[in-house]
N, C-alpha and C positions, 0 to 999 in steps of 0.2 A: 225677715231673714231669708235669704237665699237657699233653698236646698242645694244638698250638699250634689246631686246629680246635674242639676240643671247648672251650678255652679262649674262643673266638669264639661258640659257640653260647651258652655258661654267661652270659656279659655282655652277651647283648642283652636289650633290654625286648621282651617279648612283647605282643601285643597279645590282647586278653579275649575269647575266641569265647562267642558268644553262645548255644550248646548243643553239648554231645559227648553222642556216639554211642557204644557198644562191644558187639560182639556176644557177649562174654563170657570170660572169660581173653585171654592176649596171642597171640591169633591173627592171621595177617598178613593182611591183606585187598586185596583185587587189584582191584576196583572200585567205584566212586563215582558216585552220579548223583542227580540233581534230578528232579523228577514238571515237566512244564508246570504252572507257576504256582509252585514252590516248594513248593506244601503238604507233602511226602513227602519223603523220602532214603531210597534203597536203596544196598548194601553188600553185597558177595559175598567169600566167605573162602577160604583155602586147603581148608576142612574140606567147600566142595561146600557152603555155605549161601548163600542170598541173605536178606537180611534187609531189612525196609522200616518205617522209624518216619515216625510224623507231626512234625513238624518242628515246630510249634505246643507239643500237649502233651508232646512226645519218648516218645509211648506205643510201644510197637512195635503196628506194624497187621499182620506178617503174617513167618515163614519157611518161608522155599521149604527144600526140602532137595534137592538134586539130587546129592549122591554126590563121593566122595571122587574119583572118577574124571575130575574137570570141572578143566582144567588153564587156563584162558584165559576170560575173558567179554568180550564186544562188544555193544553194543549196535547191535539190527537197526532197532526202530522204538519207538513210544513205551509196546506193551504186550508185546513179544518182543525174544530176547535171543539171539546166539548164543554156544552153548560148546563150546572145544576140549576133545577126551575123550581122554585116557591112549591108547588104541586108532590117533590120528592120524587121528578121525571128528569131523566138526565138525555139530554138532546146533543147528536150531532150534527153541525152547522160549518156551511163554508164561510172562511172569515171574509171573503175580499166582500159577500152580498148580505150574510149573516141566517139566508137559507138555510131551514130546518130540514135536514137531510133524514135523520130520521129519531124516533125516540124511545127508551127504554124505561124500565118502573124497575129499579130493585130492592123495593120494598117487601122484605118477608113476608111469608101470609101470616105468622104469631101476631105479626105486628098489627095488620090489617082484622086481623080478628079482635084483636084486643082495642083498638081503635073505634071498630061499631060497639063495642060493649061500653066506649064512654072511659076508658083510661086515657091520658094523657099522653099524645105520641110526639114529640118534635118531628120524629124521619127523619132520610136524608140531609143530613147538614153541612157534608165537604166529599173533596172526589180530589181523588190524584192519580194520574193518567201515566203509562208507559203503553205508548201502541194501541192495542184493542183491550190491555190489560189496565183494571182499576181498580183502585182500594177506596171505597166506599164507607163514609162511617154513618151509623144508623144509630141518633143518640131518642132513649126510650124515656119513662119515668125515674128511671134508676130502679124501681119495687117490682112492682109488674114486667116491667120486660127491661132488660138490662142493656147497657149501650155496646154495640159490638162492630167489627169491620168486616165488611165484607171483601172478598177477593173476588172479583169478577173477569166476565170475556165477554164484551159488549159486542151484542149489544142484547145477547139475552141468556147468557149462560155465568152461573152462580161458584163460583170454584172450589169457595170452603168459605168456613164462619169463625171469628175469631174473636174473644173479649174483647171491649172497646180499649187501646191502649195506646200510648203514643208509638206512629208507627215511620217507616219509610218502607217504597218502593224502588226496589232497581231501574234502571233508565233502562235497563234490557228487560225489563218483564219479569224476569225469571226467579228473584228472588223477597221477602220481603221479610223486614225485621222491623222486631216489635219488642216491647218488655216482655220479662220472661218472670211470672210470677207461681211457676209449679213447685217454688219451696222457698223457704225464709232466706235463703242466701241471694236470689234474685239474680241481677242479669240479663243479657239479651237474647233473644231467640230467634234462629233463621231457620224463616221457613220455606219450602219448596215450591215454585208455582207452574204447574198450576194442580200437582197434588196436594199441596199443603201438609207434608210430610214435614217433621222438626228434622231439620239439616242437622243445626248444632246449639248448642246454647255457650253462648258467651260469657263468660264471668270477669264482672267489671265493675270497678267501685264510679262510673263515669256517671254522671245524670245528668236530667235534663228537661224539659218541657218541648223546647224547640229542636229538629233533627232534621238533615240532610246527608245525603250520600251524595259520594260523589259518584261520577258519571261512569266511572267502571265499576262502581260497588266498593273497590277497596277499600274507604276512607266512610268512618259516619260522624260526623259532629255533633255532640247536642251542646246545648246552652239551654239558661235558667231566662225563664219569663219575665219572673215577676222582682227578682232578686239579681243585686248583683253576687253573680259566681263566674267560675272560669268555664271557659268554652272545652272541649275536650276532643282530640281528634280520636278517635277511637279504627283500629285494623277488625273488618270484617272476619276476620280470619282464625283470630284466635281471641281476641277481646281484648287485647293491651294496648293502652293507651299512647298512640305516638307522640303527640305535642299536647300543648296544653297554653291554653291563651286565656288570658286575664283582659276582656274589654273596661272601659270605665263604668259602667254600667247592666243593666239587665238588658236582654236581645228577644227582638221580636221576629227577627228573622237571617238566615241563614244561606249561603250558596257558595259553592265550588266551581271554580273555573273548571274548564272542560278538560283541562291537562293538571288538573287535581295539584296544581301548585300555589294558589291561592286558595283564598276564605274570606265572602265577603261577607261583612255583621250589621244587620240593624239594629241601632238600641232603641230602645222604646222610649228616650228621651230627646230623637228629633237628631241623634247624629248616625252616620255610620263609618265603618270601618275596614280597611284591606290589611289581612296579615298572611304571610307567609303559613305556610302549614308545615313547612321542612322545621321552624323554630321557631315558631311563633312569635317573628319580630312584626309591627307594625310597620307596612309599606303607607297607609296614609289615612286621612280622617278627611269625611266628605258630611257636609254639615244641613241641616234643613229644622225646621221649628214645630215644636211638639206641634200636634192635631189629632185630627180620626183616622189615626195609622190603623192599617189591617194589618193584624197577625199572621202575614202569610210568606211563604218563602218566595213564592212568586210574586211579590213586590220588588225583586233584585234580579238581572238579568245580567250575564255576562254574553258577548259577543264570542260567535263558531272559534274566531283566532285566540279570545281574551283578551285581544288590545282596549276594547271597552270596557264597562261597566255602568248598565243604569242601573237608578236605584228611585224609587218613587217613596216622596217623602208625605210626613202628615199634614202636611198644607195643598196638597192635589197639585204639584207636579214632580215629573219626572225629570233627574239631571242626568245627564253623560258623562263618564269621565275616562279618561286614558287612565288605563292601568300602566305604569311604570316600569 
């Protein structure tokens, strides 16, 4: 018998990317991005490659190889990148040569203490970049030392400390929201960076596992991981809920076009999805077959204009498509 999601992925019409990418067998790939202007696409893989084609001829113009050791990439600016390293050292690197420019540890000392005493420390396990500014999550034993994010100013200064929570950063730095769990009614919490003062707290029946803002802040969407539930566009602002999107499935990942008029969906069953955020109608369904999808948002890249959209699927490539 067919599941009843995979039955849902199999019967939709796909829409025709207009070039795929693969950096060669089915390798899972953890990041996506546009050159200013579109000419380019770069592509980072589990295996420590960065790889970047021309978009035009689909030639490859260039890989980086920076080592199996590179667990995490963020983009810093438009020619460096930074990456989280196996060690719980977070390195900034130029992307065209993959030169280690310089690198940072912000690994608590609680942590580092409880570490030679023989507790169980994962560390450093993800990083999400705005500028010089990063949100850090530092996952512990859960008993001993509990999972929490850091807000940092790389590449050495600590900003504030915060439970481990699902969170997003602004594209401007400036702000960062998190669940807000200082009483049973719950909600979202914004807080100030880089004092980390509680701006506001949001009250919202919206949930979610997965989360994105959009690129002015105003817009946060979260979607459910492991369940199909509805997508929720959520106003920074006050915490009511704008639209409300129903995918056919559970979402592994999330993005906002630059002019916050889209919302594009991965589901964790191998399809994704464009929908309007003004009403949550479906502009189109972009198709690829389950594999070793990363959970990450940065699997989805829109183009500076929005006329594009890649999205990198669980079989290790990347497709293109005209946004409509």
């Amino acid at each position: 018998m067919i599941p009843a999601a995979l039955f849902i992925v199999f019967s939709q019409h796909f829409a025709t990317p207009v070039a795929e990418f693969s950096p060669g067998g089915k390798v899972s790939i953890r990041y996506v991005s546009f050159s200013s202007g579109a000419k380019q696409l770069s592509a980072s893989t589990v295996n420590g490659e960065l790889i970047t084609w021309d978009v035009a001829s689909k030639r490859v113009v260039r890989v980086v190889v920076m080592g199996r050791e590179v667990r995490d990439y963020e983009p810093a600016s438009s020619n460096r990148i930074y990456t989280l390293h196996a060690d719980g050292s977070i390195g900034l690197r130029n992307m065209a040569t993959g030169q280690l420019l310089r690198t940072a540890d912000f690994t608590p000392d609680d942590v580092l203490k409880r570490r030679e005493r023989g507790y169980i420390v994962t560390g450093i396990t993800s990083i999400e970049a705005s500028g010089d500014v990063l949100g850090v999550t530092v996952a512990g034993d859960s008993v001993a030392i509990p999972n929490r994010l850091l807000i940092v100013r790389y590449p050495e200064r600590i900003l504030f400390r915060l439970p481990l929570r699902t969170f997003a950063l602004s594209n401007d730095g400036h702000f960062v929201v998190s669940s807000y769990t200082g009483d049973s009614r719950g909600g979202l919490a914004v807080y100030d960076v880089p004092s980390g003062s509680l701006r506001r707290i949001l009250r919202t029946t919206a949930k979610g596992e997965v989360w994105a803002l959009s690129r002015d802040g105003k817009f946060l969407a979260m979607g459910a991981r492991w369940t199909a539930h509805p997508v929720y566009i959520v106003d920074t602002a006050n915490g009511r809920i704008v639209t409300t999107i129903t995918p056919p499935n559970a979402v592994d990942a999330l993005k906002f076009s630059n002019d916050r008029r889209y919302l594009a969906i991965r589901g964790t069953w191998g399809a994704a999805w464009l929908y309007s955020t003004a009403g949550g109608k479906r502009i189109a369904t972009y198709g690829g077959s389950r594999g070793a999808a990363l959970m990450e948002n940065d699997v989805l890249a829109f183009s500076d204009d929005g006329k594009l959209l890649a999205v990198a699927f669980g079989e290790g490539v990347v497709r293109v498509y005209r946004v409509p």
